[in-house]
C-alpha positions as CSV (number, residue, x, y, z in Angstrom):
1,X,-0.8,-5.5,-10.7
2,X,-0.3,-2.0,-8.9
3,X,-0.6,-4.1,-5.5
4,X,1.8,-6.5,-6.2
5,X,4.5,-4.2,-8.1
6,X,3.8,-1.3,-5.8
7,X,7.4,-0.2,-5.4
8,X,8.7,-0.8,-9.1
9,X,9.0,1.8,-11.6
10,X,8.3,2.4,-15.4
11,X,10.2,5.7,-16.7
12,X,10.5,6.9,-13.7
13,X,7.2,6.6,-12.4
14,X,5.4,4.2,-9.8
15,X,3.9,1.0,-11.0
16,X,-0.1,3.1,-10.2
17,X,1.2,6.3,-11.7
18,X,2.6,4.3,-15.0
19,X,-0.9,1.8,-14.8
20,X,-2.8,5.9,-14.9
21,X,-0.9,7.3,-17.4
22,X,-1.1,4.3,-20.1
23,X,-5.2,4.3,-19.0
24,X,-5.1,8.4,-19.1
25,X,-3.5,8.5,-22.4
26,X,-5.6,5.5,-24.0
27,X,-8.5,7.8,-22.9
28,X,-7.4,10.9,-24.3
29,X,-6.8,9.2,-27.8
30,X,-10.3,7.7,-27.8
31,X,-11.8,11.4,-27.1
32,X,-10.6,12.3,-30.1
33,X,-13.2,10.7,-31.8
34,X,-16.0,12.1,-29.8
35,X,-14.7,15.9,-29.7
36,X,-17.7,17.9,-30.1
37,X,-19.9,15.5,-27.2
38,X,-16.5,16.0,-25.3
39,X,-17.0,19.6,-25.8
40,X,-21.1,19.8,-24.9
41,X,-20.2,18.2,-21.5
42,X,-17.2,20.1,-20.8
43,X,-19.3,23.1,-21.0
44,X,-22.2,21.6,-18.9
45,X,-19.5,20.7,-16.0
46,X,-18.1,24.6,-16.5
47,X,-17.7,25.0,-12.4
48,X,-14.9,22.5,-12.3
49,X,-13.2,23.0,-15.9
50,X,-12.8,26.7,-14.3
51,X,-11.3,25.2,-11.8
52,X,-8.8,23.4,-13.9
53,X,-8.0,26.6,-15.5
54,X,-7.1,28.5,-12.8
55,X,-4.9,25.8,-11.5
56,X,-3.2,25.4,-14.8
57,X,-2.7,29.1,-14.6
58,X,-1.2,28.8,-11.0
59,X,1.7,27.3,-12.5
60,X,2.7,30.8,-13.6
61,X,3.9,31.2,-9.7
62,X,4.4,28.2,-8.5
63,X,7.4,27.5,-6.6
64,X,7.5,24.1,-8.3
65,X,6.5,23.1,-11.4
66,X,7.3,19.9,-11.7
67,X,4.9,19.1,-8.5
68,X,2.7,21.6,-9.9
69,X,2.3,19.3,-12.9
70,X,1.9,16.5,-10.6
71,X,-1.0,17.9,-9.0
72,X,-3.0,19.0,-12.2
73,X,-2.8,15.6,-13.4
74,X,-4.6,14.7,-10.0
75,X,-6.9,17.3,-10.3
76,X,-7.8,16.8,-13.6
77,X,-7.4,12.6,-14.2
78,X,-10.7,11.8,-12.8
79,X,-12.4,14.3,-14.5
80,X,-11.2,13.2,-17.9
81,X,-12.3,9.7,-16.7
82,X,-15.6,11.4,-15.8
83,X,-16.2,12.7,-19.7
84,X,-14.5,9.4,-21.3
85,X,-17.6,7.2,-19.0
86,X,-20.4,9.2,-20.2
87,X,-19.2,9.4,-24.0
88,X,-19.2,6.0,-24.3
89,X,-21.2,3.7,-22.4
90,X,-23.8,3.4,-24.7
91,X,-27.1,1.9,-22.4
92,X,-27.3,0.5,-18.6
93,X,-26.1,-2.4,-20.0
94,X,-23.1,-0.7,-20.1
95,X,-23.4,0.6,-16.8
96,X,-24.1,-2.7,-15.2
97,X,-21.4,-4.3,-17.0
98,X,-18.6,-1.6,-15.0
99,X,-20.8,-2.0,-11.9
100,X,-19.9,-5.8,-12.4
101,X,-16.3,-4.9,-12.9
102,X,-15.9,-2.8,-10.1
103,X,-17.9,-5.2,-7.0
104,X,-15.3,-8.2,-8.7
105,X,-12.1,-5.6,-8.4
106,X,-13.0,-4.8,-5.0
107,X,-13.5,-9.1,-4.0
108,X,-10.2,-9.5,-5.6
109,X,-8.7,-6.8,-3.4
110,X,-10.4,-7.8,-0.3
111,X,-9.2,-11.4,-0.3
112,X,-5.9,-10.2,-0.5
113,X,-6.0,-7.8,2.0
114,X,-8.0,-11.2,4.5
115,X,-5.0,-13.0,3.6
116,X,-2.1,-11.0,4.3
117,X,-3.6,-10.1,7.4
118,X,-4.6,-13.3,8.7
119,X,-1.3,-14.7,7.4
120,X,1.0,-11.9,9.5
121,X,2.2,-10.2,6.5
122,X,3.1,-13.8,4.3
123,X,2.1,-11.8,1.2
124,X,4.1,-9.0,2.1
125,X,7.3,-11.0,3.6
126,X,9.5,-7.6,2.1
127,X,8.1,-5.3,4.1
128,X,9.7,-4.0,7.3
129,X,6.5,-1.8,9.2
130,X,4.2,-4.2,9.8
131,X,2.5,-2.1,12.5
132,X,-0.9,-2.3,10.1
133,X,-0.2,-6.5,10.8
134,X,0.6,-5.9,14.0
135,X,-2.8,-3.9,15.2
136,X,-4.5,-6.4,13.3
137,X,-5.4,-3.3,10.7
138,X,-7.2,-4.9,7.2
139,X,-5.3,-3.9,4.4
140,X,-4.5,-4.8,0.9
141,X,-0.3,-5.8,0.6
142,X,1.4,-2.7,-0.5
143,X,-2.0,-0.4,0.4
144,X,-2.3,1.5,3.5
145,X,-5.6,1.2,5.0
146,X,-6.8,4.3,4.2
147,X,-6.8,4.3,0.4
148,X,-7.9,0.2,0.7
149,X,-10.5,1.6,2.5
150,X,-11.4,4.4,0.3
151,X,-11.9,1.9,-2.4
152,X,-13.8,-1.1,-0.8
153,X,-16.1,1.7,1.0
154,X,-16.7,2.7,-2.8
155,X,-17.8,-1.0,-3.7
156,X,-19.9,-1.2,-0.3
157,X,-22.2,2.1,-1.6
158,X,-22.1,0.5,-5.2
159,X,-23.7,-2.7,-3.6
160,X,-26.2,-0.8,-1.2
161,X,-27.8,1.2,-3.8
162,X,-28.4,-1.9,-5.9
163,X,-30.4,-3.1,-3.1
164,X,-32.7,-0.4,-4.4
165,X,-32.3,-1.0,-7.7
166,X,-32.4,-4.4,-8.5
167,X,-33.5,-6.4,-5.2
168,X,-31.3,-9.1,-5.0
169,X,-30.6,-10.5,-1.8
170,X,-27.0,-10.9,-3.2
171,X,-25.8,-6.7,-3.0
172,X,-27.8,-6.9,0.3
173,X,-24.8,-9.9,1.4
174,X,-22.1,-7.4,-0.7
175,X,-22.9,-4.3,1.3
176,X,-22.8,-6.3,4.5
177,X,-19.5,-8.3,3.4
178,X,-17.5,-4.9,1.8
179,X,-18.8,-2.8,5.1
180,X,-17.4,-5.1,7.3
181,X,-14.1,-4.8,5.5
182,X,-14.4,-1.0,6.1
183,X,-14.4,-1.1,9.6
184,X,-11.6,-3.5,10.3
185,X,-9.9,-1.6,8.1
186,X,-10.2,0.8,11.2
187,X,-9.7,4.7,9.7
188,X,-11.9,7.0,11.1
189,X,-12.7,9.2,8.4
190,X,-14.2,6.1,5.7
191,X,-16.0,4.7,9.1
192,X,-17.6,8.3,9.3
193,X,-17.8,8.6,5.0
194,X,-19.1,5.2,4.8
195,X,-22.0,5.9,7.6
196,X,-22.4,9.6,5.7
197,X,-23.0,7.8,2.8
198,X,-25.3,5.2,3.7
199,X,-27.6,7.5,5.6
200,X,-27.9,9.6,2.2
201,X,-29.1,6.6,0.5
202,X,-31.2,5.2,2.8
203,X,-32.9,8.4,3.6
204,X,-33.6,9.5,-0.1
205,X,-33.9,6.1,-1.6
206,X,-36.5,4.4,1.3
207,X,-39.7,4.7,0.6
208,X,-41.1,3.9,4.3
209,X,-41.4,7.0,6.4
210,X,-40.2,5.0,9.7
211,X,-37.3,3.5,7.7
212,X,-36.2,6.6,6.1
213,X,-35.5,8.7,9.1
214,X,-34.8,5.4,11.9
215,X,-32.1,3.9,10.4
216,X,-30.0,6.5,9.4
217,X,-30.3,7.9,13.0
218,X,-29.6,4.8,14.6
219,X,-26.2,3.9,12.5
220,X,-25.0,7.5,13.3
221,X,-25.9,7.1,16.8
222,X,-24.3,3.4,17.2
223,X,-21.4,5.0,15.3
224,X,-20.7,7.6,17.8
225,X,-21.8,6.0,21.1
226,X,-18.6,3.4,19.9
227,X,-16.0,6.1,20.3
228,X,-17.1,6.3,23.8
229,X,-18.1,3.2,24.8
230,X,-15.7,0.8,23.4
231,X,-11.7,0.7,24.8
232,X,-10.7,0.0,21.0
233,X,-12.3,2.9,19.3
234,X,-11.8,5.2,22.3
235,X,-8.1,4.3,22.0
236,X,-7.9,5.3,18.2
237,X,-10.0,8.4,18.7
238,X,-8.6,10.1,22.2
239,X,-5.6,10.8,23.7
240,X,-7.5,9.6,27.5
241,X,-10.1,6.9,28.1
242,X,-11.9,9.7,30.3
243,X,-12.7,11.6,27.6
244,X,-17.0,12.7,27.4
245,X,-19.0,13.5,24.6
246,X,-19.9,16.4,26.3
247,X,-16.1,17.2,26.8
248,X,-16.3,17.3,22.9
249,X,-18.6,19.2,21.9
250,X,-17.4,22.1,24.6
251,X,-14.1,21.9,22.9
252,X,-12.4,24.9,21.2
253,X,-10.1,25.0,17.9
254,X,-7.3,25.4,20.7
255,X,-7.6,22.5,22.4
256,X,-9.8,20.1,20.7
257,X,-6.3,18.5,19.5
258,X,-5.6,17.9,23.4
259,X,-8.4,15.9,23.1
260,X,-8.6,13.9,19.6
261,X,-5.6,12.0,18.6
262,X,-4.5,13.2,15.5
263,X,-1.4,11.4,14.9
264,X,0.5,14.6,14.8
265,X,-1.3,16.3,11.6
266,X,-2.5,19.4,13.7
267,X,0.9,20.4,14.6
268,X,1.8,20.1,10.5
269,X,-1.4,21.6,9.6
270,X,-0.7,24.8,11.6
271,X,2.7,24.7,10.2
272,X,1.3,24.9,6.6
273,X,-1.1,27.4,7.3
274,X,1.3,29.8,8.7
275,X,3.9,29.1,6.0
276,X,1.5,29.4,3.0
277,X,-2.0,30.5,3.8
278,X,-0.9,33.4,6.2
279,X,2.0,34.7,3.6
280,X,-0.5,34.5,0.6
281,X,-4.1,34.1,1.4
282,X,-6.1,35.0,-1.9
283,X,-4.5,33.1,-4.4
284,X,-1.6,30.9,-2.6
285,X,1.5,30.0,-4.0
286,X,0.5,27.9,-7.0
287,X,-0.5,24.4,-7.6
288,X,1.8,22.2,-6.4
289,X,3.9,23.9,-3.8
290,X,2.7,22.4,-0.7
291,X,3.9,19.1,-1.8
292,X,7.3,20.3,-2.8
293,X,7.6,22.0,0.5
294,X,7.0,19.1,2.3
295,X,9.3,17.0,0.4
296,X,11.8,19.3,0.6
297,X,11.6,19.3,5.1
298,X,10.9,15.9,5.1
299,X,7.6,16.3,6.3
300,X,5.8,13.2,4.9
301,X,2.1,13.5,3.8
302,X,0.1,16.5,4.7
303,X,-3.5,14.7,5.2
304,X,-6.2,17.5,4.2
305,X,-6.9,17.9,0.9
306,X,-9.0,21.7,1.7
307,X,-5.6,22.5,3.5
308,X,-3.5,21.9,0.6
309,X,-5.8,23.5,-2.3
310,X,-6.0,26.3,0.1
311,X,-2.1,26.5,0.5
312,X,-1.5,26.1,-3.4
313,X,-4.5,28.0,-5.0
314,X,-6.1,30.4,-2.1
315,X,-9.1,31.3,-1.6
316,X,-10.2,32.0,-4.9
317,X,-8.8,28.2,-5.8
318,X,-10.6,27.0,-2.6
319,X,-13.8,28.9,-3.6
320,X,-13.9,27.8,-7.3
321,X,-13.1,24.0,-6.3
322,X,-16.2,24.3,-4.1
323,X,-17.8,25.9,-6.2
324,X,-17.3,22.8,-8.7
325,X,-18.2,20.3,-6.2
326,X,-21.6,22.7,-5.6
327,X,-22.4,22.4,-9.3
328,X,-22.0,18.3,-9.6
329,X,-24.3,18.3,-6.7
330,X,-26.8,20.8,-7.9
331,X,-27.7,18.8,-11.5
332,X,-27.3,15.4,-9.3
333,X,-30.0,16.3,-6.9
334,X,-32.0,17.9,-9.7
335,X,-31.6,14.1,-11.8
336,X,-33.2,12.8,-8.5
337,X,-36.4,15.3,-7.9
338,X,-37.5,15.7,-11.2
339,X,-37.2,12.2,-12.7
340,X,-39.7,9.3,-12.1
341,X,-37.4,6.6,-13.3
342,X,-36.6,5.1,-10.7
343,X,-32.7,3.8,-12.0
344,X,-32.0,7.3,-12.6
345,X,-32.9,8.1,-9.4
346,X,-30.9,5.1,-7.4
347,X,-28.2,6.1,-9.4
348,X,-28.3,10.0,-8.8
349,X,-28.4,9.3,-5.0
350,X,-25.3,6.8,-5.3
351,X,-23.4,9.4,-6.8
352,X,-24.3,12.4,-4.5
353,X,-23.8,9.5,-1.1
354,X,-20.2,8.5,-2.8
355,X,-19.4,12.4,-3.3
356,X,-20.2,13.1,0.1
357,X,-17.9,10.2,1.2
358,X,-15.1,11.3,-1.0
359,X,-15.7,15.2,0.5
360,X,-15.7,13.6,3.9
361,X,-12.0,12.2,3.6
362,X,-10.5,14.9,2.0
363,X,-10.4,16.6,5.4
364,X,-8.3,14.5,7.0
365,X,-6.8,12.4,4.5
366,X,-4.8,12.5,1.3
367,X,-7.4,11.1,-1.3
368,X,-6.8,13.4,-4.2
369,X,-3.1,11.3,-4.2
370,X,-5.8,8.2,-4.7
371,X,-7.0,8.1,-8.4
372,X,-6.6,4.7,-9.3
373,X,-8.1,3.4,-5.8
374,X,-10.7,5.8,-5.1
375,X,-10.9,9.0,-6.8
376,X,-11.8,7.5,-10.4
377,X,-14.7,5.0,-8.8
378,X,-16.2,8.4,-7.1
379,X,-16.1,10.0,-11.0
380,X,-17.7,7.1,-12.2
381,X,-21.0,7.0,-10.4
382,X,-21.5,10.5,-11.2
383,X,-20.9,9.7,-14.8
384,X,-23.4,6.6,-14.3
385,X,-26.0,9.0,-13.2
386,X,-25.6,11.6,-15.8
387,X,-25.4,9.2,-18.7
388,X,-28.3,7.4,-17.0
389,X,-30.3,10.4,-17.2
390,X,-29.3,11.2,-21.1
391,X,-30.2,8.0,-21.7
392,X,-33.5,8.0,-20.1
393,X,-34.2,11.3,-21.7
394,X,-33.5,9.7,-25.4
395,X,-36.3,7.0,-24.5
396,X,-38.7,9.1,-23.5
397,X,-38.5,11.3,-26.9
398,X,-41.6,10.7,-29.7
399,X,-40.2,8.2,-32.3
400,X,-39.7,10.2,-35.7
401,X,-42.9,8.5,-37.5
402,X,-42.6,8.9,-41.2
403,X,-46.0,10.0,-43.0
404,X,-46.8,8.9,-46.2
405,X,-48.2,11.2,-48.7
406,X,-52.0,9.9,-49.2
407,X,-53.1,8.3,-52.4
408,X,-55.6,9.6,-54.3
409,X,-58.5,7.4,-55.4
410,X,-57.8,7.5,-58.6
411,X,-54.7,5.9,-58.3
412,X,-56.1,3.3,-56.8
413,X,-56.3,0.0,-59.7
414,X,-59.5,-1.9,-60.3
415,X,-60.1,-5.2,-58.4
């Protein structure tokens, strides 16, 4: 529906921003009824309801509040969808029925996005820029190809971790199928995520020595021989076709963008520094004000999520946001080394390889804007794993075995 009525509006929103507010409020009614698990778990995740706080506080000198409230909502929507997961899916059957859900959204999607590509636009016949079309980029109508992307490269680390899970030769033909749309998708950042990812899961997940530690080198090392071996990648990645690895990795912050085509966002990004960061480094000019600057001098997107909590929060917001991020990785990693059931365990490392994508793109990219398409699915395998683990815990606990007060003989009857 979002795809298709992408430009429409509902009260003044967006068709994706009115399709996350009815979900967000349907959520925040069903809470009630689970407040004091809602509580427990808001108190286990302290690190990022902290953050939330002090963002919410930031409004207090914000230049805008209305963007201000904007960007809480993004900050804080996949979150609440985090809590809402683990309060109520009950068992992994449960969890495999979402999993189910979420490989079927992301076939839908993708054979959209084959279609309108391969038909030049014909489900899109509205749209003026077809440069996406035109450069043969894969994307969903209405989606740019990062946050298509974003989402199908959540599907494609859903599928590979199932490989490890339930052995089915059919996530082995997912992965394969959902990577593929990935990479003619053609951003560099959910390339580089999606290879991040994979590596995490094989290495943690394989049981073979050789296996663990090969393939993970070898796709990084394929990855990057591409961007200098083949004229398409080289194209999308420099600014010259003579460009080295070794030129690379001699390159200083001053001139690495002389190098590496950024498409113009290192000339913005040194513009927001110096008009936010360098004017109010410790605690920034509160939530929401980068956006409303940029609106206001017509400066399009800003494309680095650090950047722009950095701009808005400072360092104290930046610190407390990592901080958060620090924490879900802490109890994930602990979920994997000191459980031997081996679901928990696939379903721990999917979550910490889908974090790791989603911190990968938020350098370059703007995937906190994102929530219904990639932000949310991140959320969700990190609420898989922790209610996998609850779960698993309840199990293992002694049944409650009722004892029976014993009979004396005498109250035994003849035969």
């Amino acid at each position: 529906m979002g795809i298709f009525a992408a430009q429409e509006r509902f009260f003044g929103l967006y068709v994706n921003g009115a399709y996350l507010l009815v979900i967000l409020s349907a959520v925040a009614i069903a809470l009630l009824y689970v407040v004091p698990t809602l509580i427990f778990q808001s108190f286990r995740y302290n690190g990022y309801v902290l953050f939330l706080l002090y963002c919410l506080a930031s409004l207090i000198w914000t230049t805008d509040i209305e963007w201000g409230l904007r960007m809480l909502v993004k900050f804080a929507a996949p979150f609440v969808f985090f809590l809402s997961m683990q309060s109520f899916l009950k068992d992994n059957h449960d969890i495999a029925l979402a999993e189910r859900s979420i490989i079927i959204a992301c076939l839908i999607v993708s054979s959209l996005a084959v279609i309108n590509t391969l038909g030049k636009g014909v489900l899109t016949p509205d749209v003026k820029d077809m440069y996406n079309i035109h450069n043969n980029y894969l994307t969903a109508p209405y989606m740019s190809p990062a946050n298509f992307s974003f989402f199908i490269g959540s599907g494609a680390i859903l599928s590979i971790s199932n490989i490890f899970n339930k052995r089915k030769y059919l996530y082995f033909l997912l992965a394969i199928l959902l990577s593929s749309f990935v990479f003619w998708s053609f951003v560099r950042i959910s390339m580089f995520g999606l290879i991040a990812a994979f590596a995490l899961i094989f290495f943690l997940l394989s049981k073979n020595i050789i296996l663990k530690i090969l393939i993970p080198v070898v796709m990084v090392a394929i990855f990057i021989t591409c961007f200098f071996t083949l004229d398409k990648f080289k194209a999308r990645m420099f600014k010259t076709d003579k460009v080295t690895l070794e030129m690379v990795l001699s390159a200083n912050g001053n001139n690495i963008d002389k190098l590496i085509y950024t498409s113009g966002r290192s000339t913005l990004w040194r513009q927001v520094y110096s008009e936010f960061v360098s004017q109010s480094p410790l605690i920034g000019r509160g939530i929401g004000s980068t956006d409303s600057w940029l609106e206001l001098n017509g400066k399009g997107r800003l494309h680095s999520e650090y950047l722009r909590i950095l701009c808005d929060t400072g360092i104290l917001g930046l610190l407390l946001y990592l901080g958060a991020i620090f924490q879900f990785y802490l109890l994930l990693i602990k979920n994997y080394l000191n459980n031997n059931d081996h679901t928990v365990r696939v379903y721990s490392v999917r979550a910490i390889a889908g974090l790791t994508f989603y911190l990968i793109t938020l350098a370059t990219d703007n995937s906190l804007n994102y929530i219904s398409e990639f932000s949310l699915y991140i959320f969700t395998f990190m609420a898989f794993a922790f209610t996998s683990i609850r779960k698993s815990e309840e199990a293992s606990e002694p049944a409650c075995v009722t004892v029976l007060p014993m009979q004396s003989p005498h109250s035994i009857p003849d035969a």
